[in-house]
KERO-50378 format. One record per residue (C-alpha): residue in three letters; residue number from 0; x, y, z. Coordinates in steps of 0.2 Angstrom, whole numbers. Each point is the difference from the previous one (the first is absolute). Example, Ala and Ser with C-alpha at 12.3 -4.5 7.8 and 13.67 -1.06 7.14 Angstrom:
# KERO-50378
- ALA 0 62 -22 39
- SER 1 6 17 -3
# end
This chain:
# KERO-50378
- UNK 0 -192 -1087 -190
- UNK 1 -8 0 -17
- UNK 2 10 2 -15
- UNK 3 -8 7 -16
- UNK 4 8 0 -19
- UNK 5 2 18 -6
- UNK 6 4 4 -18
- UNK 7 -1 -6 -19
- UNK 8 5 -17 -3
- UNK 9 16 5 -4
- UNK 10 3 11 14
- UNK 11 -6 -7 17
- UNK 12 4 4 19
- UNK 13 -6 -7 16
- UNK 14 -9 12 10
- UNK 15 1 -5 17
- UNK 16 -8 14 9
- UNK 17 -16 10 0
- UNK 18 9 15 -3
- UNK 19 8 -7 -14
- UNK 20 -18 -5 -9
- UNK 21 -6 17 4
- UNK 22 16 6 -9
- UNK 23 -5 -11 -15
- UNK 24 -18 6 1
- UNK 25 7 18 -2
- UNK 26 14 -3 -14
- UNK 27 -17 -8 -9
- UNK 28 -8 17 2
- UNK 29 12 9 -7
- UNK 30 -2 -8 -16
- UNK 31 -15 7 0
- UNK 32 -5 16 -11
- UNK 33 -12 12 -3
- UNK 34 -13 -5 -16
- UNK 35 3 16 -9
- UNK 36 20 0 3
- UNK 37 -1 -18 -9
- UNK 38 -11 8 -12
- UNK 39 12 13 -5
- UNK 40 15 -10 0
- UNK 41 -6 -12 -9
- UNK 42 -4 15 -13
- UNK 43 -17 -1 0
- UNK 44 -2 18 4
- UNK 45 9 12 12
- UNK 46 -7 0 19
- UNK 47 -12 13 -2
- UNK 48 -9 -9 -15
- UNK 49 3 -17 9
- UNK 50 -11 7 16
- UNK 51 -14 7 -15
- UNK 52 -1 -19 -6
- UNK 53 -2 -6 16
- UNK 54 -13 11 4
- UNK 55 -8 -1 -14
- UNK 56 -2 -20 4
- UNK 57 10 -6 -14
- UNK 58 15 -7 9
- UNK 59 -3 -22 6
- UNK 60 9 -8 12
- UNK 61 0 -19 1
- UNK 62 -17 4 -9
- UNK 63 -9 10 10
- UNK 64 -2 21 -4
- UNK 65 9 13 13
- UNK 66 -6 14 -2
- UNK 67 7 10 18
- UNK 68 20 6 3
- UNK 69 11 -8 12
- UNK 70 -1 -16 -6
- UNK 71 17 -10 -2
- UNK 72 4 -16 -11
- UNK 73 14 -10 -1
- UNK 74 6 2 -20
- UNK 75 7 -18 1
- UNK 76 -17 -11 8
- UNK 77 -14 13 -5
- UNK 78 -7 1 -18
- UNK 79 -4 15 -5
- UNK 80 -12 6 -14
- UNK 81 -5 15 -8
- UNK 82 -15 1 -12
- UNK 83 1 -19 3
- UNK 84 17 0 -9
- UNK 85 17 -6 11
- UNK 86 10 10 6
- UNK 87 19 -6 -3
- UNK 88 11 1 15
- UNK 89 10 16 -1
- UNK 90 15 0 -11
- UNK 91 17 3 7
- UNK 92 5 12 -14
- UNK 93 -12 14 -6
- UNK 94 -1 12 -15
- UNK 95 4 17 1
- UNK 96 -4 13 -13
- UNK 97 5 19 -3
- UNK 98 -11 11 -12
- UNK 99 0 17 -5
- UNK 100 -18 2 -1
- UNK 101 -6 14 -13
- UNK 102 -12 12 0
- UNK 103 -19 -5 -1
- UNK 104 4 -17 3
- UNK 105 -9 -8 18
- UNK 106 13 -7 10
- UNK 107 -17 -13 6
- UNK 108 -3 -17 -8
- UNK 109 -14 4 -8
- UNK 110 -11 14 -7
- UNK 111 -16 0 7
- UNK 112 -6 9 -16
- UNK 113 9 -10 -12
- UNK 114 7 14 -9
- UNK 115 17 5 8
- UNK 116 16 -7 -2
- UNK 117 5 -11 16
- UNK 118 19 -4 3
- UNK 119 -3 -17 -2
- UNK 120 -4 3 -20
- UNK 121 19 6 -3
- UNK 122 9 -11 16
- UNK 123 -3 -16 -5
- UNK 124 9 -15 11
- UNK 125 -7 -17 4
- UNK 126 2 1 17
- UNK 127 -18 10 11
- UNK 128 9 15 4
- UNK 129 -10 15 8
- UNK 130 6 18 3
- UNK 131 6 5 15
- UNK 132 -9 20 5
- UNK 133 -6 7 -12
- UNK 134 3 15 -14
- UNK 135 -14 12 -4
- UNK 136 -8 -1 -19
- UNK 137 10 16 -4
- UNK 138 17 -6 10
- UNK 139 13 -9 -7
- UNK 140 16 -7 4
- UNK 141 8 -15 12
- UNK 142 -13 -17 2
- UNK 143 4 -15 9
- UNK 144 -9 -14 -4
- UNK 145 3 -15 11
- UNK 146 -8 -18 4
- UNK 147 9 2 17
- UNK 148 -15 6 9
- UNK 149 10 1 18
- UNK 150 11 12 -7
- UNK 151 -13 11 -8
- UNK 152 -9 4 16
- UNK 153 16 3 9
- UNK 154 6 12 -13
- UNK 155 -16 9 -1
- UNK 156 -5 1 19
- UNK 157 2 16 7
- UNK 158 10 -7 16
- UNK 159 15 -3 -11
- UNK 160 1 17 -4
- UNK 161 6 -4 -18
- UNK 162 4 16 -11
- UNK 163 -7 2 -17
- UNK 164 7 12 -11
- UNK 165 -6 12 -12
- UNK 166 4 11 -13
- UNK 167 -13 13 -1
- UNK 168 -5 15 -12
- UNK 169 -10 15 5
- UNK 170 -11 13 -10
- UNK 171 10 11 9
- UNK 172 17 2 11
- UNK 173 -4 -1 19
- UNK 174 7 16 10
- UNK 175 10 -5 17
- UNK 176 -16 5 8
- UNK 177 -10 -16 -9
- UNK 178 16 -12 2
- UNK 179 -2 2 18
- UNK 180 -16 -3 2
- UNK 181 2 -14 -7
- UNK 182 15 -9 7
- UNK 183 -10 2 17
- UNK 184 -15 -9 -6
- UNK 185 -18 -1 10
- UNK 186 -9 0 -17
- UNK 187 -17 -8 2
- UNK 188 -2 -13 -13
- UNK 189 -9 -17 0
- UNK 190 -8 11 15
- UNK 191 18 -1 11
- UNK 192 14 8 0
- UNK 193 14 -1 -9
- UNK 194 18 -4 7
- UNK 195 15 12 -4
- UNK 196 11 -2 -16
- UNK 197 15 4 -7
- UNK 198 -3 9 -17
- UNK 199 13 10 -7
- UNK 200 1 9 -16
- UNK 201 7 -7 -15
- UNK 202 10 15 -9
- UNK 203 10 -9 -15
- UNK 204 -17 -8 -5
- UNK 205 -7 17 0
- UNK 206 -15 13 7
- UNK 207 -14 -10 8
- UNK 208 11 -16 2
- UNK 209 1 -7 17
- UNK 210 5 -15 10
- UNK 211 -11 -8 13
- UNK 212 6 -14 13
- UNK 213 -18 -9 8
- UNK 214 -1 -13 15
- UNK 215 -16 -3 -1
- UNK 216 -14 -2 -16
- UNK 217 -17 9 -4
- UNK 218 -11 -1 -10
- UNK 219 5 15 -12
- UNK 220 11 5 13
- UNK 221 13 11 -8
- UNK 222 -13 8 -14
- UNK 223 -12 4 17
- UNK 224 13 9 8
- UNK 225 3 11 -14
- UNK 226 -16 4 -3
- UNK 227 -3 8 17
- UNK 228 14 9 0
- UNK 229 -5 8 -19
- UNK 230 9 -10 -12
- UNK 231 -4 -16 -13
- UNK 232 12 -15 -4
- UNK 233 2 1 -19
- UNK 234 11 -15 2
- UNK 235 6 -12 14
- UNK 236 11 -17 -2
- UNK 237 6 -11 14
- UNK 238 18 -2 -3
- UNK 239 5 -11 17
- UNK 240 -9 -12 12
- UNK 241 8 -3 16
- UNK 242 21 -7 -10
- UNK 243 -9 -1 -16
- UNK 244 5 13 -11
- UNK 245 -8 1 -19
- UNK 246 15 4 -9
- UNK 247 0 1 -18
- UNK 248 -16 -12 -2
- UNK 249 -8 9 -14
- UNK 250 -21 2 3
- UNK 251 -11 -15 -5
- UNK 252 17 -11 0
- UNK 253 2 -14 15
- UNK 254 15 -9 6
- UNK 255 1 -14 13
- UNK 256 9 4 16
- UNK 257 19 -7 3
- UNK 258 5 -9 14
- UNK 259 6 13 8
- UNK 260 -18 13 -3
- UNK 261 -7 -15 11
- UNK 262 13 -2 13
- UNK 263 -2 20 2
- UNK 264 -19 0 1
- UNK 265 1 -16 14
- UNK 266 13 9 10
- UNK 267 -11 15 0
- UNK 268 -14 -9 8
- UNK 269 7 -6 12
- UNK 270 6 16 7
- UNK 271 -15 8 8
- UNK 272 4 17 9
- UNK 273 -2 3 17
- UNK 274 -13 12 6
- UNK 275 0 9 14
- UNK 276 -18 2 9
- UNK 277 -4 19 5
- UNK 278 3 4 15
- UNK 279 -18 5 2
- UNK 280 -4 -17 -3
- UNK 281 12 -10 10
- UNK 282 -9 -12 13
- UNK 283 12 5 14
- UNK 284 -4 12 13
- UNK 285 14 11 5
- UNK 286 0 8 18
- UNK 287 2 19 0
- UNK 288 15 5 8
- UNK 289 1 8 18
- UNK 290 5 19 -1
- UNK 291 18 3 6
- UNK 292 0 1 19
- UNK 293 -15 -10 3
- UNK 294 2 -16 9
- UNK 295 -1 -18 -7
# end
């Protein structure tokens, strides 16, 4: 019976068996990763931007262009370049930023016209953070801005169901009529509709003021809904983001996240819903019931 030496040199075992190896062969696998998870962990970019580089065919590995998804690297034999300039291994520790983003400030990078306020002129940190969602030019409130690009799509993709939270004013105070409508949802925006949502006046702050609980993020989602059903947004803020609250962050100020923020914001990723498939949907065939009396 052959023997084989598996492990570091610091850690061997005999394998003795051919099921063994093929176990070895598997644990090898799993070390394997996607190339734009690595890219986001590493801070690079979050995965969405990741897959853009990638396409775009600025991503090397070992020194040759992919430029196709589905490809996975091992982060500890595999050199990976972007631009031509290394990509570090992913850090075990990240940095995690909360903002209260103005108004007329671009939650983006960069201006494309070069004459807007970005939030990376008033949060300035050394580490290459990029915001997680986004806020609309006129919006304001609640920014994260991360390096920890694995927890930045989780937080934003829809499967997670993560509520965000606004404070939202009105031109005018919605009638019972209008606050059901839109609970139920079904607005067309983005050219799909909308999901229901809790929204719920806000009396103490006064006429107009409401509350409005999302699970899911559109482009102009909330101002789009009020538009068809007759009102403007003179002023919306995200106060929350799945556990993260604003609190008393004043606007344009910024903070770093404590400990426990982060420990919050991992647990909260790692709980994703369960959805039930609609019955309609369901793969399993169900044989209709005899009538009473009828033989079997």
């Amino acid at each position: 019976m052959l023997a084989y030496f598996a492990g570091d040199r610091h850690n061997r075992r005999v394998v003795n068996s051919t099921d063994d190896w093929a176990q070895v062969k598997l644990q090898k696998q799993s070390d394997l990763i996607r190339l734009q998870k690595f890219l986001a962990q590493a801070g690079v970019a979050s995965r969405r931007a990741g897959e853009a580089l990638i396409r775009a065919g600025r991503v090397q590995v070992n020194g040759k262009t992919v430029d196709r998804m589905g490809v996975k690297i091992s982060p500890d034999r595999d050199k990976v370049t972007v631009d031509g300039a290394a990509v570090p291994l992913p850090h075990q520790t990240h940095t995690y930023v909360i903002f209260n983003k103005p108004r007329y400030v671009l939650s983006t990078t960069k201006d494309e016209w070069g004459k807007r306020k970005t939030v990376f002129d008033l949060v300035r940190v050394k580490a290459r953070v990029f915001p997680v969602g986004r806020l609309d030019f006129e919006s304001e409130g609640l920014l994260l801005l991360t390096t920890d690009g694995d927890l930045a799509q989780k937080l934003t993709h829809p499967s997670y169901e993560h509520e965000r939270e606004y404070e939202v004013l009105l031109n005018n105070a919605p009638d019972k009529t209008a606050l059901r409508k839109w609970r139920a949802g079904g607005f067309m925006v983005d050219e799909k509709p909308v999901a229901p949502m809790n929204v719920e006046p806000l009396t103490p702050t006064g006429p107009g003021w409401l509350r409005i609980i999302l699970k899911e993020g559109r482009k102009r989602h909330i101002r789009e809904v009020a538009r068809q059903l007759g009102f403007s947004v003179i002023t919306l803020i995200r106060v929350r983001m799945g556990p993260l609250k604003l609190g008393k962050l004043k606007p344009g100020k910024w903070r770093y996240l404590s400990p426990r923020e982060v420990d919050m914001l991992r647990h909260s990723i790692h709980t994703r819903p369960r959805t039930r498939k609609p019955a309609h949907l369901s793969s399993k065939k169900h044989k209709p019931r005899p009538p009473k009396g009828s033989e079997r």
